[in-house]
C-alpha positions, -999 to 999 in steps of 0.1 A, spaced: 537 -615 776 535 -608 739 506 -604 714 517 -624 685 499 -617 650 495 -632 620 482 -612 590 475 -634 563 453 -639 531 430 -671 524 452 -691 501 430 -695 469 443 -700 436 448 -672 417 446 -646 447 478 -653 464 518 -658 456 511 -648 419 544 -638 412 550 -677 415 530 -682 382 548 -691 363 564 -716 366 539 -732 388 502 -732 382 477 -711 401 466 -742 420 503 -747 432 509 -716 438 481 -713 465 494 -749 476 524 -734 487 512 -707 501 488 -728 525 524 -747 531 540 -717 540 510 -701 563 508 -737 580 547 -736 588 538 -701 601 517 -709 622 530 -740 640 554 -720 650 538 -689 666 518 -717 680 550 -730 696 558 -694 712 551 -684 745 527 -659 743 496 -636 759 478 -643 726 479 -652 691 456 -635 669 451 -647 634 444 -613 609 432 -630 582 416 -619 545 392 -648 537 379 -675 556 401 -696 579 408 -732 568 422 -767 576 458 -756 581 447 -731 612 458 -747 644 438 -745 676 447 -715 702 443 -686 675 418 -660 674 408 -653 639 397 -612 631 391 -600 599 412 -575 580 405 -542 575 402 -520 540 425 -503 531 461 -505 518 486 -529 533 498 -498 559 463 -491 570 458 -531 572 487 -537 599 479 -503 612 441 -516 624 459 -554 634 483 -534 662 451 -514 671 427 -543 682 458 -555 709 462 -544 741 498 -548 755 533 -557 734 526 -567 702 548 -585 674 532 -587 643 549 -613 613 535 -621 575 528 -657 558 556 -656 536 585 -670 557 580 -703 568 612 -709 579 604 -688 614 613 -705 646 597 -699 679 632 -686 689 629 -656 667 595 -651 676 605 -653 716 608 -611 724 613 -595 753 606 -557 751 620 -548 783 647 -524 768 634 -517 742 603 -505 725 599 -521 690 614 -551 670 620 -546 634 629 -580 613 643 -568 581 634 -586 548 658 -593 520 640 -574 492 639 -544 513 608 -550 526 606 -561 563 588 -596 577 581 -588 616 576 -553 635 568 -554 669 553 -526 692 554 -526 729 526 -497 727 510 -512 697 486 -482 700 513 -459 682 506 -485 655 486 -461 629 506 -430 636 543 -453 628 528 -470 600 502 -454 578 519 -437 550 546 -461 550 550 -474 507 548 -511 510 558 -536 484 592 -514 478 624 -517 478 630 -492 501 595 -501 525 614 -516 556 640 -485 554 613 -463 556 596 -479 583 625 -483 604 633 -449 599 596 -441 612 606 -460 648 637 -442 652 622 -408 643 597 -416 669 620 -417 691 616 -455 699 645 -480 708 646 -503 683 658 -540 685 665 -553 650 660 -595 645 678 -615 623 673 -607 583 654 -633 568 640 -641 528 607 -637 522 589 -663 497 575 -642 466 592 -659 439 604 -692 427 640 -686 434 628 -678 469 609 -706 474 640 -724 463 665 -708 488 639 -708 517 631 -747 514 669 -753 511 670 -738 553 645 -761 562 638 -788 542 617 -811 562 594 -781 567 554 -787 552 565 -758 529 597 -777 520 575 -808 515 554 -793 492 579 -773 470 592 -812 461 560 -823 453 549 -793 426 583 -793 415 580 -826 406 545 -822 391 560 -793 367 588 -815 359 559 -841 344 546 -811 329 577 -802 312 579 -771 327 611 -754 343 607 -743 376 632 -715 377 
C-alpha cells in the first residue's frame, strides 16, 4: 500500500495564507487555513493506506486526527523540504499540500502498478500531489525544481518524464492562496469545515465593512 504525506505549516496568524490578508484579518486567515488542513486530513485519513505521515512546520494541534505520524520539516527551500518528506518513506509514496481541502479519498486512492509517479497539476501552474513509487529518487527529481511559479509543476513534470518515469497525471484541481480561491473552492464543497468557515469570516468582514473580494 501507499505512504500518504502531508506537508504542512502550523496555522498561526500571520505565518500562513498571507496572500489572504486582506480582505480577511491575520486571525482568519490562519482560521481558514486550520479549516482547510482539517478537511485535508479527514480525508487522507479516509484513504486506504500503509501509512500517513504528517510533515509538519510547527507543532501539531487540535485539528490532527488520530492515525498520523507527525515528523518535522526539514530546512531548506520548499524543493529540499518535499525532497527530505519522500526520503524518510520506504515504499510508494504520494505526497499532497494543505491548500486544497476539497480532496477526496478517491483522488487520493493510487495504484502505482503501471506506473511510477502521480503528478496532480494545480491551476496556478503549480502542482498539489506528486507521488513516487521509489520515493528514494525523491531529491534527485526535485531539488532544483523553482517553486511558487508559474511554470513549477511544468518543470517538475518535465523532471519525471526526463527521468524516464511513467507518469500518471490526476485530476487538475485549485489550490486556496487567495480570496477568490477560497471563493471557488468552497463553492465545490460547501458543507466542507473549510466551506463552514469561509461563511463565518465572510460574515465577520461583512460586520467589519470590509469587502471580501
Amino acid at each position: 500500500m501507499t505512504t500518504l504525506l502531508v506537508i504542512a505549516k502550523e496555522p498561526v496568524p500571520g505565518r500562513v495564507k498571507t496572500r489572504l490578508t486582506p480582505p480577511f484579518t491575520p486571525e482568519e486567515a490562519a482560521a481558514l487555513a486550520e479549516a482547510a488542513l482539517a478537511d485535508t486530513l479527514r480525508a487522507v485519513a479516509a484513504t486506504p493506506a500503509r501509512r500517513r505521515v504528517l510533515v509538519l512546520d510547527g507543532a501539531p494541534g487540535r485539528w490532527l486526527p488520530p492515525g498520523f505520524d507527525v515528523v518535522p520539516q526539514c530546512a531548506g527551500g520548499l524543493d529540499e523540504r518535499l525532497a527530505a518528506a519522500f526520503a524518510g518513506c520506504d515504499g510508494p509514496a504520494l505526497l499532497i499540500g494543505m491548500d486544497t481541502p476539497q480532496v477526496t479519498p478517491e483522488l487520493l486512492t493510487v495504484d502505482f502498478a503501471d506506473c511510477d509517479a502521480y503528478f496532480g497539476p494545480a491551476e496556478d501552474g503549480g502542482f498539489w500531489a506528486l507521488g513516487l513509487a521509489e520515493p528514494g529518487s525523491g531529491p534527485g527529481l526535485l531539488r532544483g525544481v523553482p517553486m511558487s511559479t508559474a511554470a513549477t509543476g511544468a518543470v517538475q513534470r518535465a523532471r519525471l518524464v526526463a527521468a524516464g518515469l511513467r507518469v500518471r497525471d490526476l485530476p487538475r484541481l485549485r489550490d486556496v492562496d487567495t480570496a477568490g480561491d477560497a471563493e471557488s473552492v468552497a463553492a465545490v464543497v460547501p458543507g466542507g469545515r473549510f466551506g463552514l468557515e469561509l461563511a463565518r469570516v465572510r460574515g465577520v468582514s461583512r460586520e467589519r465593512g470590509v469587502s471580501r473580494l
